[in-house]
VEXDREN-2710 file (C-alpha; in Angstrom, 1 decimal):
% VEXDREN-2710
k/r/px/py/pz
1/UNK/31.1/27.8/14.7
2/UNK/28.9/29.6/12.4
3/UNK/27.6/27.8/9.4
4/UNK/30.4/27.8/6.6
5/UNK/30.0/29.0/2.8
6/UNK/32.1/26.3/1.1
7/UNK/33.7/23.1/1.8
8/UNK/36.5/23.3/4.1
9/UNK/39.8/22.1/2.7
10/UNK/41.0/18.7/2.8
11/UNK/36.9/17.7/2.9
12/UNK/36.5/14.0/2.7
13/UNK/33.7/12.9/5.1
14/UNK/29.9/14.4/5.0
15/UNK/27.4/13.8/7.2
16/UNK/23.3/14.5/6.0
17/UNK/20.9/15.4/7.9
18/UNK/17.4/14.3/6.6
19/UNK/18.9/12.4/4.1
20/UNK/15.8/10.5/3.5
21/UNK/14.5/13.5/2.0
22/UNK/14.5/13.3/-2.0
23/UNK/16.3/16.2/-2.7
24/UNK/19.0/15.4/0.2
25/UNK/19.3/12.0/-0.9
26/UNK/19.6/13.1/-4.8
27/UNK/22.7/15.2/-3.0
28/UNK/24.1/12.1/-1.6
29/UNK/24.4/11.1/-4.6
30/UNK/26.4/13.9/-6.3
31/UNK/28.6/13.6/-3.1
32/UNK/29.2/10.1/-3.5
33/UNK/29.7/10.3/-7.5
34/UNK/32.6/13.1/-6.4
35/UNK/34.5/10.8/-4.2
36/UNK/33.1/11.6/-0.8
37/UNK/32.4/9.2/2.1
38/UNK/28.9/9.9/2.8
39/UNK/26.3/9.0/6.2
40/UNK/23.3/10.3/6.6
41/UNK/20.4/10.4/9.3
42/UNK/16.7/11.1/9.1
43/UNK/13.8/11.6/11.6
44/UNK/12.0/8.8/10.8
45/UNK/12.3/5.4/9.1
46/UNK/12.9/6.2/5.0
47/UNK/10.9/4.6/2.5
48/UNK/10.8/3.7/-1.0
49/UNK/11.9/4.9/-3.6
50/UNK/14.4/6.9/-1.3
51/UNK/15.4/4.0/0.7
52/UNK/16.4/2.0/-2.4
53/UNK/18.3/5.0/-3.7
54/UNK/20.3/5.5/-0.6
55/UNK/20.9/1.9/-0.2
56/UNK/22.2/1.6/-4.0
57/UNK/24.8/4.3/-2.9
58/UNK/25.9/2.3/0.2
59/UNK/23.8/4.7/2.7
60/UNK/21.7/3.4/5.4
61/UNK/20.4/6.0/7.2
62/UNK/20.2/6.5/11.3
63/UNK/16.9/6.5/12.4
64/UNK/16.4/9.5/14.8
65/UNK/18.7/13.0/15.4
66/UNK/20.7/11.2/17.5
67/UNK/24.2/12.7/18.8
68/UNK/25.8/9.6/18.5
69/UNK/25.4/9.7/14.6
70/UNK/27.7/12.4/14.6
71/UNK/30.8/9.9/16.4
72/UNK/32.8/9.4/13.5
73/UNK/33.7/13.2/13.5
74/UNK/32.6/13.8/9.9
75/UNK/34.2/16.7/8.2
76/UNK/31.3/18.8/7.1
77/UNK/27.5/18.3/8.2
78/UNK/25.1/19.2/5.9
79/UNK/21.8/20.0/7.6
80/UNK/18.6/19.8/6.3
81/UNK/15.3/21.9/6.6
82/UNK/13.6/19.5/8.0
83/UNK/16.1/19.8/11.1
84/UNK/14.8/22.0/14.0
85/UNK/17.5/23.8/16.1
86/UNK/16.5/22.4/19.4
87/UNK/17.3/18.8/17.7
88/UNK/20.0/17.1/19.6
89/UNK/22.2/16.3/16.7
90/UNK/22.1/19.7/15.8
91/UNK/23.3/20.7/19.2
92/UNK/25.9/18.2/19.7
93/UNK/26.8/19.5/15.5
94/UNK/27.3/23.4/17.7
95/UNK/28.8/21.7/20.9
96/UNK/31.5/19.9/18.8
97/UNK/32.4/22.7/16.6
98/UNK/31.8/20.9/13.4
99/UNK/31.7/22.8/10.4
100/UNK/27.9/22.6/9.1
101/UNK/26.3/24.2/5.5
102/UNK/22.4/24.0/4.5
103/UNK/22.1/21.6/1.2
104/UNK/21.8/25.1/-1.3
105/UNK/24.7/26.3/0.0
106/UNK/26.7/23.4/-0.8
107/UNK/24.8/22.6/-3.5
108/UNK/25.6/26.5/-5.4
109/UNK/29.6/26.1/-3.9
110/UNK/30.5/23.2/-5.2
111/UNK/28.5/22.3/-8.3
112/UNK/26.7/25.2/-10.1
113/UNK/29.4/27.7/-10.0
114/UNK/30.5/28.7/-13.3
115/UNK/27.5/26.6/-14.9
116/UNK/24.4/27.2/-16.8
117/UNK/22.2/27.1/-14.3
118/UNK/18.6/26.4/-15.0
119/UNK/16.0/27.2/-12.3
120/UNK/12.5/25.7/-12.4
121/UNK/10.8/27.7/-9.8
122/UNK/7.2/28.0/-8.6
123/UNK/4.4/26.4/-6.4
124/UNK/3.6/24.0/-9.2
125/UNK/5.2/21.5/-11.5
126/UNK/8.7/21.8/-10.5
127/UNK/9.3/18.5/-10.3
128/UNK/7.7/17.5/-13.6
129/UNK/9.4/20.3/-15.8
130/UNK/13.2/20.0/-14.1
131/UNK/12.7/16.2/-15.1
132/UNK/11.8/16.8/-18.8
133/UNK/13.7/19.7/-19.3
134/UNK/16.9/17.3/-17.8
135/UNK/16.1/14.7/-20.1
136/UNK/15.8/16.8/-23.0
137/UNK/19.3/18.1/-22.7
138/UNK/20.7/14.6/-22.1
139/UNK/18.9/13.2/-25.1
140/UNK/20.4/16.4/-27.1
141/UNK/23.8/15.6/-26.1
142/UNK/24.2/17.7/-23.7
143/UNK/25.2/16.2/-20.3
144/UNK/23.7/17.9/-18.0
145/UNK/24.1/18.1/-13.8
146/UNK/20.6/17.9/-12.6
147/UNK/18.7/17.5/-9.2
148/UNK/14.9/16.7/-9.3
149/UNK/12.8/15.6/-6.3
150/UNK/11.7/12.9/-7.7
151/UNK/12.9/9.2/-9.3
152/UNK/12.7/9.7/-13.4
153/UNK/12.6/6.6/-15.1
154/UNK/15.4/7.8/-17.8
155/UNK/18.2/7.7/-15.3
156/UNK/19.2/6.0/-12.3
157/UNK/19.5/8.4/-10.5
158/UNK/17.7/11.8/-8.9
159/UNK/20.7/13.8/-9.6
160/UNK/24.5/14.4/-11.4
161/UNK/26.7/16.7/-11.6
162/UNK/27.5/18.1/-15.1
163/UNK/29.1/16.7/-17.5
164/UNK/29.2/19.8/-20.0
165/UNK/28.3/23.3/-19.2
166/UNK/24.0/22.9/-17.8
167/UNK/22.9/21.9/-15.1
168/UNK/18.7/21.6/-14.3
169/UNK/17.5/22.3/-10.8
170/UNK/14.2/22.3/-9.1
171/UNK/14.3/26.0/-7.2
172/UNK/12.1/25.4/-4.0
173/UNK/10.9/28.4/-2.2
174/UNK/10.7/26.7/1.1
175/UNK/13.5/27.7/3.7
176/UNK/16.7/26.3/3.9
177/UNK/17.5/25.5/7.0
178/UNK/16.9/26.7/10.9
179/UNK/20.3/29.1/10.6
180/UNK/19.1/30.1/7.0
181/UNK/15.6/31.4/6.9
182/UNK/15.3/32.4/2.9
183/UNK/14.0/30.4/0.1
184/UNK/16.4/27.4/-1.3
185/UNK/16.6/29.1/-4.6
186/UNK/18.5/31.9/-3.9
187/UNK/21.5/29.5/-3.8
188/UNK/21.5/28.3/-7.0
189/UNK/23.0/31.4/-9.5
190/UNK/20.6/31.0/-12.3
191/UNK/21.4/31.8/-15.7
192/UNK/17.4/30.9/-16.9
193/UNK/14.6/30.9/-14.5
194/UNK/11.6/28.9/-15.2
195/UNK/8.8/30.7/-13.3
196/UNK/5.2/28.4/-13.3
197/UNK/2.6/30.0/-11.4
198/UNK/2.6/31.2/-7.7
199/UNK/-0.2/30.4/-5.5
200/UNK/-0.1/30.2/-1.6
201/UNK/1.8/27.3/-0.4
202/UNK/3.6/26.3/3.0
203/UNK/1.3/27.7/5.7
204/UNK/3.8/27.1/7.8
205/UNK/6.2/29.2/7.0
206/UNK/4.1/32.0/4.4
207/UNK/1.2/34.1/5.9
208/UNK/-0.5/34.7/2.8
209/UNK/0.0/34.8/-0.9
210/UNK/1.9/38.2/-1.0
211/UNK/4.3/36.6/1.8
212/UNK/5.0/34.0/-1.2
213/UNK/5.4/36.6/-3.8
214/UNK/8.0/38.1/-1.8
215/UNK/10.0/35.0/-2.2
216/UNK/9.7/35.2/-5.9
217/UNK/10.7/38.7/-6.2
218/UNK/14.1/38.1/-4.6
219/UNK/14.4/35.4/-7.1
220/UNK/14.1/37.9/-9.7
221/UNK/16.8/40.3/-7.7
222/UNK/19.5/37.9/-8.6
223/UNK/19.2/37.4/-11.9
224/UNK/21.8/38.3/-14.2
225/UNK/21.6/40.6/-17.2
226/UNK/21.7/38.5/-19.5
227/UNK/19.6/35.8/-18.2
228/UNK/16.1/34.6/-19.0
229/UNK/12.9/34.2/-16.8
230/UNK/10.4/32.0/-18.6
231/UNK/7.1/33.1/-17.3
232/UNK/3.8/31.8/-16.6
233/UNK/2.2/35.3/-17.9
234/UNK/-1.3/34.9/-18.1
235/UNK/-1.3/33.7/-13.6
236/UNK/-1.4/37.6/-12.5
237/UNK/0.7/36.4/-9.4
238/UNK/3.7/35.8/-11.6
239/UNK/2.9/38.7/-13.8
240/UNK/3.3/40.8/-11.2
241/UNK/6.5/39.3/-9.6
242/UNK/8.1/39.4/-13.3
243/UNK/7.4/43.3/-13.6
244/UNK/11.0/43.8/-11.5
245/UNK/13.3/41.9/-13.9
246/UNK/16.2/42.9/-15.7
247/UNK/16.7/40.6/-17.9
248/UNK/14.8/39.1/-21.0
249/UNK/11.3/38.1/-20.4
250/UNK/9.8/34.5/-22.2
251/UNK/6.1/34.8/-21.5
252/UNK/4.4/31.6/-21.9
253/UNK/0.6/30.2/-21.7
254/UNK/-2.5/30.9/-23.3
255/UNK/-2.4/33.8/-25.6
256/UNK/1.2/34.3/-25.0
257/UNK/4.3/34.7/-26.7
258/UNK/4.6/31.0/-26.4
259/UNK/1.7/29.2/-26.6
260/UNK/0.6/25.2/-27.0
261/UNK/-2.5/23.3/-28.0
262/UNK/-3.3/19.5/-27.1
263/UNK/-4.1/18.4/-30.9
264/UNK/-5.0/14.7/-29.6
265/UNK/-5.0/12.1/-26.4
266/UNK/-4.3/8.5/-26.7
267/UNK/-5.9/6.9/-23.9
268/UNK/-4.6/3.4/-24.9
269/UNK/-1.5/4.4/-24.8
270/UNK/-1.6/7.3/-22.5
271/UNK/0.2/9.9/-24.5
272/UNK/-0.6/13.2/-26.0
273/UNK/0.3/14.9/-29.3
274/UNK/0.7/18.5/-29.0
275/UNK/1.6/21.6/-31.0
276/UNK/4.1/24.5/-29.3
277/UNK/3.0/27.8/-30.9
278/UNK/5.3/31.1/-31.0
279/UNK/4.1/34.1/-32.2
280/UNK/0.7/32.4/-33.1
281/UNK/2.1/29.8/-35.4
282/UNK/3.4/26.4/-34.9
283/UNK/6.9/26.2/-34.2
284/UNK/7.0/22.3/-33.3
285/UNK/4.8/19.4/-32.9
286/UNK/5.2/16.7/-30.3
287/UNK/4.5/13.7/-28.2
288/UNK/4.9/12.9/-25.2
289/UNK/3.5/10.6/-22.4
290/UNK/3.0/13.7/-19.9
291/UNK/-0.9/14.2/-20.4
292/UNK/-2.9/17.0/-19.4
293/UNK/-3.1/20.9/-20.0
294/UNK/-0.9/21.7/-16.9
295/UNK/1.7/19.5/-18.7
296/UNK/1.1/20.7/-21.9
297/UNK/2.4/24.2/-20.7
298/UNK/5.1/22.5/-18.6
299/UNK/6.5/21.6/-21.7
300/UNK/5.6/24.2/-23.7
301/UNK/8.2/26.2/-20.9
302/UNK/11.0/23.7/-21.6
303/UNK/10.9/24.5/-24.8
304/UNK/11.4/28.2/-24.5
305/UNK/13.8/27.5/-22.1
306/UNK/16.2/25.4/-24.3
307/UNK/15.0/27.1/-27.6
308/UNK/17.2/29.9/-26.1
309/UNK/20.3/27.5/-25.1
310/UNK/20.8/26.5/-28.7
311/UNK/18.1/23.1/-29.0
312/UNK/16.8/22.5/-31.9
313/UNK/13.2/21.6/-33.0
314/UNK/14.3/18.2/-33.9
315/UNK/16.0/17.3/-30.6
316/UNK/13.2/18.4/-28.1
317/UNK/11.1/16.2/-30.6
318/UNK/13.1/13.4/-29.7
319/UNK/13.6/14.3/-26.4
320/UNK/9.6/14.4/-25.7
321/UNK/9.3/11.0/-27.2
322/UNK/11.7/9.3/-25.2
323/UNK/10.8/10.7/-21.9
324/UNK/9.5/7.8/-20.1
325/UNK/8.4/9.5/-17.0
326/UNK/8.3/10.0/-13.4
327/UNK/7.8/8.1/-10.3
328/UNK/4.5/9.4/-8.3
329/UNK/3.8/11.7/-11.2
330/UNK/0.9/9.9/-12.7
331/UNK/2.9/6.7/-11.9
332/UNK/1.5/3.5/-12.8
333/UNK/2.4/1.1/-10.0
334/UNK/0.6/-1.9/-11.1
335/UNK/-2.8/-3.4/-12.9
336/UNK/-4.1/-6.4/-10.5
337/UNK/-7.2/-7.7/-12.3
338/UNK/-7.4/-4.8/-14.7
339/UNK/-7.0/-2.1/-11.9
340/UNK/-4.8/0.8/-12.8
341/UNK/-3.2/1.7/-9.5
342/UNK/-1.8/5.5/-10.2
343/UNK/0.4/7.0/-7.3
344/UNK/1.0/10.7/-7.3
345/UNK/2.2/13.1/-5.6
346/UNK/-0.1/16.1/-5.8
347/UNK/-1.6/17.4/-2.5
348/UNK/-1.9/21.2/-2.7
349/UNK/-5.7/21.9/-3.7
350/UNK/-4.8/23.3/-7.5
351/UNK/-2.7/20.2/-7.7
352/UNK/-4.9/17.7/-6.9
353/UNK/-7.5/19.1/-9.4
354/UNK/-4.9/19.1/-12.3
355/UNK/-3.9/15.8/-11.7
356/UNK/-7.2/14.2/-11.7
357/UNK/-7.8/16.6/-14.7
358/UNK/-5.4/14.7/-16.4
359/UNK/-6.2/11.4/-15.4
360/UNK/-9.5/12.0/-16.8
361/UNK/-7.7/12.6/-20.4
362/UNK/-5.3/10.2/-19.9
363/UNK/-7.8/7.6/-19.6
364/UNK/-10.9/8.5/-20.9
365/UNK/-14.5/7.0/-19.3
366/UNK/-12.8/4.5/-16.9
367/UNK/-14.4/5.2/-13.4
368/UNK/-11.6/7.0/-12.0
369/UNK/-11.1/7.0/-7.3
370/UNK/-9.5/9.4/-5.8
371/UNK/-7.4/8.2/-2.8
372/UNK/-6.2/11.4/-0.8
373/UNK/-3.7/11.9/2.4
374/UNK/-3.7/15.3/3.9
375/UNK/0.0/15.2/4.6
376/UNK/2.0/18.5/4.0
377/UNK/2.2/21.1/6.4
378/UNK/-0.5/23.3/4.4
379/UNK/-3.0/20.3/3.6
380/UNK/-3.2/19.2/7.3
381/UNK/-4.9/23.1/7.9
382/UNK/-7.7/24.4/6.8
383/UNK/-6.8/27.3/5.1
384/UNK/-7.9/24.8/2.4
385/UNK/-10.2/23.2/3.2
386/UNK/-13.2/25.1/1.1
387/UNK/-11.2/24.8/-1.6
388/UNK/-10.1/21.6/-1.6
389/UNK/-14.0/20.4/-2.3
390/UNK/-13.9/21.1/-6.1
391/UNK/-10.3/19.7/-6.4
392/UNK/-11.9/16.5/-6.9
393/UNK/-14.9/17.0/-8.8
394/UNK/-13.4/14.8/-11.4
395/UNK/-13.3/11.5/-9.7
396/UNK/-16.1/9.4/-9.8
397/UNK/-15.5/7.8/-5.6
398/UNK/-13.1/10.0/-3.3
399/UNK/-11.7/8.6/0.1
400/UNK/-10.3/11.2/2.1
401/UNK/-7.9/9.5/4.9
402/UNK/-7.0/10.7/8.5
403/UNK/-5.0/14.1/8.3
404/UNK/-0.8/12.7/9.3
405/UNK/-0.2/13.6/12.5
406/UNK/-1.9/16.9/13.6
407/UNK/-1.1/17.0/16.9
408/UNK/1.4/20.4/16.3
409/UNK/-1.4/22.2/14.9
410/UNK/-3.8/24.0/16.9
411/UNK/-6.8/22.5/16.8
412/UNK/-9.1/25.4/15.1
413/UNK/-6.6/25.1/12.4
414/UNK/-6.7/21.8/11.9
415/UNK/-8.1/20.1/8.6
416/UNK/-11.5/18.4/9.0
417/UNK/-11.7/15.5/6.8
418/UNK/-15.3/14.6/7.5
419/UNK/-16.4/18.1/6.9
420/UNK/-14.1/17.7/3.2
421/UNK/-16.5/14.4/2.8
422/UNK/-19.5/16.6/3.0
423/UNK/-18.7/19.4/0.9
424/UNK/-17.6/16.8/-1.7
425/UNK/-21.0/15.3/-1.4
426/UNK/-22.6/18.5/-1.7
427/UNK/-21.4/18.9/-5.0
428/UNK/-23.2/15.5/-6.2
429/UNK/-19.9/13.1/-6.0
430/UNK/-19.7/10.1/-3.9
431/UNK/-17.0/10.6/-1.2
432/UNK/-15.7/8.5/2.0
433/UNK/-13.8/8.8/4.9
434/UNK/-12.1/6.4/6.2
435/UNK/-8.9/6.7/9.1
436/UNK/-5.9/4.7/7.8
437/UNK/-4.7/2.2/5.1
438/UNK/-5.8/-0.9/5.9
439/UNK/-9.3/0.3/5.9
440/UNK/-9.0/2.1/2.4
441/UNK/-7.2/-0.8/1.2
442/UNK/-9.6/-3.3/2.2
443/UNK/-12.8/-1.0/1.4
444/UNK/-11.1/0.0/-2.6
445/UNK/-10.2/-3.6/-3.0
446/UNK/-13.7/-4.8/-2.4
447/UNK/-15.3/-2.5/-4.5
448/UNK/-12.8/-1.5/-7.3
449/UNK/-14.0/-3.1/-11.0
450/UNK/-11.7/-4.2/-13.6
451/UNK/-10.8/-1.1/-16.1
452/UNK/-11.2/1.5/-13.0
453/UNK/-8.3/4.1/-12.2
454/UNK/-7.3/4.2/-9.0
455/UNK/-5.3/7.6/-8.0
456/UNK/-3.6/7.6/-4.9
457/UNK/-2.5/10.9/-3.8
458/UNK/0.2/12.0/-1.0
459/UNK/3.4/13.6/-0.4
460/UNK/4.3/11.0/1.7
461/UNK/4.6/7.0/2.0
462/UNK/0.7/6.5/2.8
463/UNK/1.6/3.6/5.3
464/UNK/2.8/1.8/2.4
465/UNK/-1.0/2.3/1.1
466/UNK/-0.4/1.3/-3.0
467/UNK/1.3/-2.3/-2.3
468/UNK/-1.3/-3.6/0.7
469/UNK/-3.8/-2.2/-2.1
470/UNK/-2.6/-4.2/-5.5
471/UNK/-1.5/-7.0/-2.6
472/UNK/-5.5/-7.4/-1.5
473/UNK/-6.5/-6.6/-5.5
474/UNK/-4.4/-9.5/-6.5
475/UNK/-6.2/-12.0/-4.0
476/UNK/-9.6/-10.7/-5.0
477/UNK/-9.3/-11.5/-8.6
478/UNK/-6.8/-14.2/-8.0
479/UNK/-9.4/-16.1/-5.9
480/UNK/-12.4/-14.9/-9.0
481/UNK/-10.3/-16.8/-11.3
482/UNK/-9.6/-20.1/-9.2
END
């Protein structure tokens, strides 16, 4: 059977594939909120914060793409991208003639049809700007649907359906399935596009930069008429892709229609006042807890974006006030002995750099580590690995871990974490390597001083890195003080 383009009548069982993932899990959820018995399945073991999620909607995933998981005959399989044809689930999902969608499909079938759909597209701060922008709608009044891929600390949840007429979505370009080789966003009709920058992303699956523009342009294809694009215009790689819509343009960043200024930082506090400019003048002034430029025009984005669906100034005021965040997006995850343990989820080069940009604002003159696992499919290469050098130049200490898993990738291409170390210590920083987590959490532990910031950055669980870290801080100073 080929894959389906909408859920086939009388639908009341659905099986996920990858479900551990956070956007697949944030769709369990919608399909559980809509009264649908859901399983799921996932490659490996799933960890916090997706394993809690799941489990608070009666989920525990199968470990492994197991045939069997398929024996209660669900209705509809939803496959993930993370799914490889040659899978054996996937094969018995073909053998048994189950009727099988990608997670945009379903997702654009049977909740954004018909809705105000906003996009937040581009290689970074998608998750960040979906989340706000969500928030900001909610705190209006609004209701919106939303799915981010990531935990925000203002609901419960990863993702809704509507309860009014928007719904927020983060538009990955990444493929959507094995059966479905085009980007994720092309599924999800939007009425207003948020584009943030475009930079070369997903080795894997993107040759080059103009391979990932390419992506982008189709994005631009569907949009309607009388839609919006907000647009990172001053990053010539979105400038150029924007040059083929037909709808209205909302350029944003510095020097732009839209512009935004960082008029203070309160490193006590960790939040940052901020000015949104139009035209050259002020048109609001804010606060919010997300710190840094790159979040500064995040927001400055959201509020272009719901300046045209009818928010006032006064309501994305409160709205940036009462944001309260989102987990491994400059997360605090706990302060043993006077340690700030940060976890974060930047790990392509420009992100990394941004984020320990920020932290640098956010907290002023505190020695500040830098904790990093090469985990995604691009940071595991070296088609990085120059660049990644300077991505840390703001970090007092940087400990580079063992790349996950490398054996799929040619060796010539592989990332070469002592050679990062070097080139790091070339530009005058101190830098380590060490192989796993219980080396790096013994090592930081050891050495880590009250009132230092530690970042830990990965895309992935980090072999549960941040608790055996605050676990081994907490006996340090635990035994200082006895």
């Amino acid at each position: 059977m080929p894959a389906v383009d909408a859920l086939p009548d009388g639908t009341e069982t659905i099986h996920i594939m990858g479900v551990g993932g956070t956007a697949m899990a944030a769709l369990a959820g919608m399909l559980v909120d809509a009264g649908y018995r859901v399983t799921g399945s996932d490659g490996n073991t799933v960890y916090p914060p997706m394993s809690d999620y799941l489990t608070s909607l009666g989920i525990e995933p199968m470990v492994g793409f197991n045939a069997a998981n398929l024996d209660h005959d669900p209705d509809l399989v939803v496959i993930g991208n993370v799914v490889r044809a040659s899978y054996e689930e996937a094969v018995a999902v073909l053998d048994r003639n189950l009727a099988y969608m990608s997670f945009p499909a379903l997702l654009g079938a049977r909740f954004l049809d018909g809705k105000r759909s906003i996009v937040v597209a581009g290689t970074h701060g998608k998750t960040t700007t979906t989340s706000i922008a969500a928030w900001l709608l909610e705190a209006a009044g609004k209701a919106p649907g939303f799915l981010v891929g990531g935990v925000m600390a203002n609901f419960d949840r990863t993702a809704r359906a509507p309860g009014a007429n928007h719904f927020v979505i983060e538009g990955d370009e990444y493929d959507t399935a094995f059966f479905d080789k085009g980007p994720k966003f092309l599924h999800y009709r939007p009425t207003t596009a948020i584009l943030t920058s475009i930079e070369f992303d997903h080795a894997d699956i993107y040759r080059d930069l103009e391979h990932c523009q390419e992506s982008f342009r189709k994005l631009m294809t569907i949009m309607p008429e009388d839609g919006c694009i907000v647009a990172r215009m001053d990053h010539s790689s979105v400038a150029e892709v924007v040059q083929e819509a037909n709808c209205e343009v909302r350029r944003y960043g510095p020097d732009q229609e839209w512009d935004g200024t960082i008029d203070a930082v309160d490193t006590v506090a960790g939040k940052m006042a901020f000015t949104v400019l139009k035209n050259g003048k002020a048109w609001g002034q804010f606060e919010s807890m997300m710190v840094g430029e790159h979040n500064l025009y995040n927001q400055v984005a959201i509020a272009a974006a719901l300046d045209r669906e009818g928010i006032t100034v006064t309501e994305l005021a409160n709205g940036f006030a009462s944001f309260q965040g989102i987990r491994r997006r400059q997360e605090v995850r706990g302060e043993p002995g006077g340690v700030t343990v940060i976890d974060d989820f930047a790990h392509h080069p420009t992100a990394v750099g941004l984020t320990l940009e920020a932290l640098r604002m956010r907290f002023g003159g505190r020695r500040l580590w830098a904790i990093f696992e090469p985990r995604s499919n691009t940071s595991r290469r070296n088609v990085f690995q120059d660049a990644y050098a300077q991505s840390f130049d703001a970090a007092d200490v940087t400990v580079i871990a063992a790349p996950f898993d490398q054996s799929g990738i040619d060796e010539a291409d592989r990332m070469d974490p002592a050679q990062l170390v070097h080139d790091i210590r070339s530009r005058g920083n101190e830098a380590f390597n060490l192989a796993d987590a219980e080396s790096i959490a013994t090592m930081v532990a050891a050495n880590a001083q009250p009132s230092d910031v530690v970042a830990i950055l990965s895309n992935g669980g980090f072999d549960g890195l941040h608790a055996k870290l605050i676990d081994r801080l907490e006996q340090r100073f635990s035994a200082v003080k006895s």
